[in-house]
Backbone bond lengths (Angstrom), bond angles and torsions (degrees), N, CA, C in turn:
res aa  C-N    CA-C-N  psi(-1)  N-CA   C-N-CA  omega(-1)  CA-C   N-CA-C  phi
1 X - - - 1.435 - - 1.513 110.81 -
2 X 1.283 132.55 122.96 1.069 146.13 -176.59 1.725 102.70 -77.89
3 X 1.754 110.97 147.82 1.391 112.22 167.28 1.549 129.20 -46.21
4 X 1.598 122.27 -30.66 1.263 117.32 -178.75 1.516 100.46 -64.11
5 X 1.105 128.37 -70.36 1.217 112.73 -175.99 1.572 141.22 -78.07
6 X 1.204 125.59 17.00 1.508 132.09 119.75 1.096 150.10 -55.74
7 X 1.827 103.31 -13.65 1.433 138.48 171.23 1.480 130.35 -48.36
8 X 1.650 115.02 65.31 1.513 100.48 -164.22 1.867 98.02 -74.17
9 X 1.591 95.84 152.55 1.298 116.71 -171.01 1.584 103.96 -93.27
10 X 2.116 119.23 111.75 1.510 91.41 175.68 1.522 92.02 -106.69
11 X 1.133 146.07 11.22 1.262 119.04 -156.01 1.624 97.67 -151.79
12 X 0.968 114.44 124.15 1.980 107.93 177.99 1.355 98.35 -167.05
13 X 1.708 103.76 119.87 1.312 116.58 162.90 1.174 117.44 168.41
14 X 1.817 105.85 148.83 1.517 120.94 176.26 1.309 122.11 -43.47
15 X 1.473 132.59 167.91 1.210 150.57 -166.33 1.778 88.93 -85.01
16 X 1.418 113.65 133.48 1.600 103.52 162.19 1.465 109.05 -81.76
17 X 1.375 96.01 140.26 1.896 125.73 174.79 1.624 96.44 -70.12
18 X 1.111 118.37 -78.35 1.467 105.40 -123.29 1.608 77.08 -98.32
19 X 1.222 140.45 -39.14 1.571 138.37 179.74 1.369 111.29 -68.85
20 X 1.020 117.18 -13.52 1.554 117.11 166.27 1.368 122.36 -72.39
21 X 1.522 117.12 -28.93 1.349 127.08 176.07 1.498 124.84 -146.49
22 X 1.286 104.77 44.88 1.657 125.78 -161.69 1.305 107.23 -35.09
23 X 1.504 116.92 -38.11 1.916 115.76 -177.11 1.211 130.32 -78.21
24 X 1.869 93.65 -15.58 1.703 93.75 -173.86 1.982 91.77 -107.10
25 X 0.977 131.16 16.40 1.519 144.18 163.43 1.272 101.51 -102.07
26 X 1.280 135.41 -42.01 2.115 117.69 178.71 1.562 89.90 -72.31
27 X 1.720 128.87 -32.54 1.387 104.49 -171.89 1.432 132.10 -57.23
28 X 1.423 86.46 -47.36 1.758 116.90 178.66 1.608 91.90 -61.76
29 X 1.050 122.28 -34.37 2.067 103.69 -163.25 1.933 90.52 -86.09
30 X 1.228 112.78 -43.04 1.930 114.33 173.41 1.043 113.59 -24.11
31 X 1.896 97.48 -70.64 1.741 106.71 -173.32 1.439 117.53 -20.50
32 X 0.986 113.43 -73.13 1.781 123.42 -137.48 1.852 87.24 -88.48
33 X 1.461 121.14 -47.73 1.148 126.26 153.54 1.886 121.54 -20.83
34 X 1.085 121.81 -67.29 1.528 126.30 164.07 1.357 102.21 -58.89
35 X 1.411 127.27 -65.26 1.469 131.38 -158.07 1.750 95.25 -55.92
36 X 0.964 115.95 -40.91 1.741 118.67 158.51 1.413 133.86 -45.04
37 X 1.223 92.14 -53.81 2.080 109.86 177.16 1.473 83.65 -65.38
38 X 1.570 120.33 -96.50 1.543 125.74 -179.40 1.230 104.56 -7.67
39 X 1.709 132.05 -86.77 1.772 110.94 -170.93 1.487 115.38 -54.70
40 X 1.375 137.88 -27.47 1.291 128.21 177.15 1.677 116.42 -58.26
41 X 1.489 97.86 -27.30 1.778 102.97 -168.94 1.400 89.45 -76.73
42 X 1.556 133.26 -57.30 0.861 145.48 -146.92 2.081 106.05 -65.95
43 X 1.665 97.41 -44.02 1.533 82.44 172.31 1.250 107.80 -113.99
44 X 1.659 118.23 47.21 1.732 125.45 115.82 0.854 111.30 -38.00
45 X 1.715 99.47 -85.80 1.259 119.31 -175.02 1.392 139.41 -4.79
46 X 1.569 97.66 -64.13 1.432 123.73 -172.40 1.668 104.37 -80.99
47 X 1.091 100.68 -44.98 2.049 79.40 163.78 1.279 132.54 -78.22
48 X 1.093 121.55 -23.41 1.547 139.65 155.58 0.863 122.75 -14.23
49 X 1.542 102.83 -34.21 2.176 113.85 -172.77 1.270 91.76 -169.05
50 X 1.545 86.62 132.81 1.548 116.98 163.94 1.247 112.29 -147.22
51 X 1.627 115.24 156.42 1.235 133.55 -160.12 2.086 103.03 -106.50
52 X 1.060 110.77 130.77 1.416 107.62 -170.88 1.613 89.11 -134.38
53 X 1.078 111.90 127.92 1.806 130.20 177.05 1.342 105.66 -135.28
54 X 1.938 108.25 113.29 1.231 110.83 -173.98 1.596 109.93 -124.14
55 X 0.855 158.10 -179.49 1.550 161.49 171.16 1.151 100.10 -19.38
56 X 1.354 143.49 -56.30 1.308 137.02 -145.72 1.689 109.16 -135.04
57 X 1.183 112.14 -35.70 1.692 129.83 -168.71 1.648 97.96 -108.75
58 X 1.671 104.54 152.79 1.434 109.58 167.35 1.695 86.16 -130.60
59 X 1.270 117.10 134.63 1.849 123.13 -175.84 1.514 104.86 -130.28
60 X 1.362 104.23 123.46 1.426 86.52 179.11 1.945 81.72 -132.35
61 X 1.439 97.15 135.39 1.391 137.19 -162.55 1.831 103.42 -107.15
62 X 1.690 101.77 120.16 1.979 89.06 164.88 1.340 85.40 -151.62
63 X 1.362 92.17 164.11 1.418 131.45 178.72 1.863 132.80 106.13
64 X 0.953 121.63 163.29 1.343 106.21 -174.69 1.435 92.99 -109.32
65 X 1.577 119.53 -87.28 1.798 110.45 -173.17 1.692 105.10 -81.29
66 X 1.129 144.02 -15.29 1.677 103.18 162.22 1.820 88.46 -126.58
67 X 1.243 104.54 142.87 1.459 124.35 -164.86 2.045 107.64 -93.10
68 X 1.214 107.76 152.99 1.105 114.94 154.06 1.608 119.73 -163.11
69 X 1.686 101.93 154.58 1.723 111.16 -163.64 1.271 84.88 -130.03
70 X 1.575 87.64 151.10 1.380 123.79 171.36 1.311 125.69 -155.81
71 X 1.825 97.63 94.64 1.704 113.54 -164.88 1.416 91.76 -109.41
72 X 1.842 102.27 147.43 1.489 149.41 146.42 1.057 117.85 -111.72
73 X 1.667 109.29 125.94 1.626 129.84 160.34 1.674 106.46 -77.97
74 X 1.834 86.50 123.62 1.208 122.20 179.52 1.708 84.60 -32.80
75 X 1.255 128.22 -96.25 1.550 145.93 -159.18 1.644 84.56 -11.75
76 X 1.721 116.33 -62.43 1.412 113.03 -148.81 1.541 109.97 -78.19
77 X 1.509 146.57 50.42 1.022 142.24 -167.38 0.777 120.44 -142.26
78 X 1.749 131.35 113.15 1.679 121.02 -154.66 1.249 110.89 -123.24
79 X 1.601 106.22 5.38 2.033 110.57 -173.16 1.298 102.52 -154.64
80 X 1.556 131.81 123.62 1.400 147.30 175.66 1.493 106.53 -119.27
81 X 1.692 121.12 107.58 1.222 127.93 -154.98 1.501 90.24 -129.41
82 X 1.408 104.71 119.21 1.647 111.83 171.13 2.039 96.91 -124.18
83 X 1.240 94.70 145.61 1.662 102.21 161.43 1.670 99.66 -162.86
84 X 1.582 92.69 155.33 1.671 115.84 -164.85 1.477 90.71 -146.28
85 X 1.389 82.11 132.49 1.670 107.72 178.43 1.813 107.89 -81.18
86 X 0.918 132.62 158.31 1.219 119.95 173.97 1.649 135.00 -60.91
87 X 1.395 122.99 -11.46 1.003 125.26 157.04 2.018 113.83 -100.06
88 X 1.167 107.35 2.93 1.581 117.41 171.35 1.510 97.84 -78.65
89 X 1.393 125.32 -46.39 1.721 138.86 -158.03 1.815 83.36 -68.88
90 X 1.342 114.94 -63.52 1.718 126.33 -171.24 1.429 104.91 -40.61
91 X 1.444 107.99 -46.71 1.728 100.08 175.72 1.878 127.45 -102.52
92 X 1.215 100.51 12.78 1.015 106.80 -164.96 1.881 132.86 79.57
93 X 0.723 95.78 41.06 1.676 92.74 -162.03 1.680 96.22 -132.56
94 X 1.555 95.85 162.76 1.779 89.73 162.30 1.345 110.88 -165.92
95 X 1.442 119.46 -133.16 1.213 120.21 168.79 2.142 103.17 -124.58
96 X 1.391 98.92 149.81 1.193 106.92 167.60 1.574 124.90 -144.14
97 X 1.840 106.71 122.83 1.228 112.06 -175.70 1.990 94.70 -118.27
98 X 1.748 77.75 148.18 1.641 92.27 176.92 1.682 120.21 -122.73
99 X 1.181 125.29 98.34 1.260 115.04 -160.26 1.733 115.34 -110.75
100 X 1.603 107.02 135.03 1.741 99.87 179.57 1.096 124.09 -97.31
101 X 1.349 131.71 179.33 1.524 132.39 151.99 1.368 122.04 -35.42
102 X 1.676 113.33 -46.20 1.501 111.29 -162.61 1.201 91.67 -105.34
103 X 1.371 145.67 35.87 1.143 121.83 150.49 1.903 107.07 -128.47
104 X 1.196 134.84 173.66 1.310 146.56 168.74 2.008 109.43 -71.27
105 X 1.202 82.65 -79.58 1.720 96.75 168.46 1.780 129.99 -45.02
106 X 1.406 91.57 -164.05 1.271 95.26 164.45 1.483 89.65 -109.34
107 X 1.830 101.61 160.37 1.343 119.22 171.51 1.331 120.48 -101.14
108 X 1.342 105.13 -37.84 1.815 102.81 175.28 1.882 95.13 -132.60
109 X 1.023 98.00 142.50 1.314 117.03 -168.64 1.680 108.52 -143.74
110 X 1.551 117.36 114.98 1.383 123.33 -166.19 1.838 95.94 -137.54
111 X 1.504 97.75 132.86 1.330 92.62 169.46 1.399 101.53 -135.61
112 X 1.961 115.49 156.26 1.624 104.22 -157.00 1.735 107.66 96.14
113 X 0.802 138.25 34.96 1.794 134.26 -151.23 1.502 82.98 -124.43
114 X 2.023 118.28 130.78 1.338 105.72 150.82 1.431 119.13 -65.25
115 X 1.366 119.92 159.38 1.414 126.42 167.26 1.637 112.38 37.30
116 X 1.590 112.93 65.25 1.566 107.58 -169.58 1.845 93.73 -71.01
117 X 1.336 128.03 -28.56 1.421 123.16 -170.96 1.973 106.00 -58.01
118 X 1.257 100.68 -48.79 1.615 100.76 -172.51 1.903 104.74 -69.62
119 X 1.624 116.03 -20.19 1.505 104.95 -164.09 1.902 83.43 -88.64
120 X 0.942 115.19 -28.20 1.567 109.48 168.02 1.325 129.82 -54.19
121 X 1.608 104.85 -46.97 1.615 107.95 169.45 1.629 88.79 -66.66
122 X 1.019 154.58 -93.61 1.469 166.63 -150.59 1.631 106.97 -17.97
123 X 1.247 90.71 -30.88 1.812 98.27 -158.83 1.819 80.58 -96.59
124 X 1.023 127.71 -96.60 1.247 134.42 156.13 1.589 104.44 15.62
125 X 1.466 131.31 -66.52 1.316 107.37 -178.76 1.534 112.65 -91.37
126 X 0.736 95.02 -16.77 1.874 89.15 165.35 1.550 104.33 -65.90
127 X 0.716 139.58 -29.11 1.929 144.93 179.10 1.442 108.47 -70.14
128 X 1.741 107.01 -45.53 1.438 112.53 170.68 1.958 114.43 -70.47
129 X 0.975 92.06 -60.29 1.596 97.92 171.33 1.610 105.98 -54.77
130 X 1.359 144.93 2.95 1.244 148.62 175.17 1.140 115.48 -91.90
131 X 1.597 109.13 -51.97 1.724 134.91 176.73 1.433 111.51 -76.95
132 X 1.230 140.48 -21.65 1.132 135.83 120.85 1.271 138.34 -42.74
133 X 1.242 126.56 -70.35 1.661 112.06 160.27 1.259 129.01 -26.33
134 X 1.474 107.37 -27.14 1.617 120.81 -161.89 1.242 109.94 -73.16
């Protein structure tokens, strides 16, 4: 009989993973963990507020549990300000400001907007179709 097999075995085993380097294993499990929380906040966010432009009113609506609005009459609106960054133009998206007579500023201000160029024409002929009626 040869030594291998008289060979009782007391000791056998892998290198420990995660106790070997416990800080750089909570990092790696964090990551994707935050990168998780972060997109959940993020499409809060994005339902939170939306912009609704109807015949006469432009309303832009935020929040999830306590709410707030902020409506302009079409009639009262004298500046429709869109800009897109160069990867905003790539996906379609941009920024949109709506500004009135009675105020200095802008009044509703949305950035992230599909197609802010077409809700601009949109708003824009409803203003014309307004000034006509008039």
């Amino acid at each position: 009989m040869s030594d291998v097999e008289t060979d009782e075995i007391l000791y056998e085993e892998n290198p420990a993973m995660f106790r070997n380097n416990p800080f750089f294993f909570i990092l790696l499990v964090l990551i994707p963990v935050i990168g998780w929380i972060w997109l959940l906040y993020w499409w809060m966010q994005c339902l939170s507020s939306k912009l609704t432009v109807t015949n006469t009113r432009i309303i832009h609506r935020t929040g999830l549990l306590s709410k707030a609005e902020n409506e302009v009459r079409i009639r009262h609106v004298r500046n429709v300000q869109t800009r897109q960054s160069f990867f905003q133009r790539m996906m379609n998206t941009g920024y949109i400001g709506i500004s009135t007579a009675g105020q200095s500023g802008v009044e509703i201000a949305m950035n992230g907007m599909p197609d802010p160029d077409g809700v601009q024409e949109l708003i824009n002929s409803r203003i014309e179709d307004q000034d006509i009626g008039d």
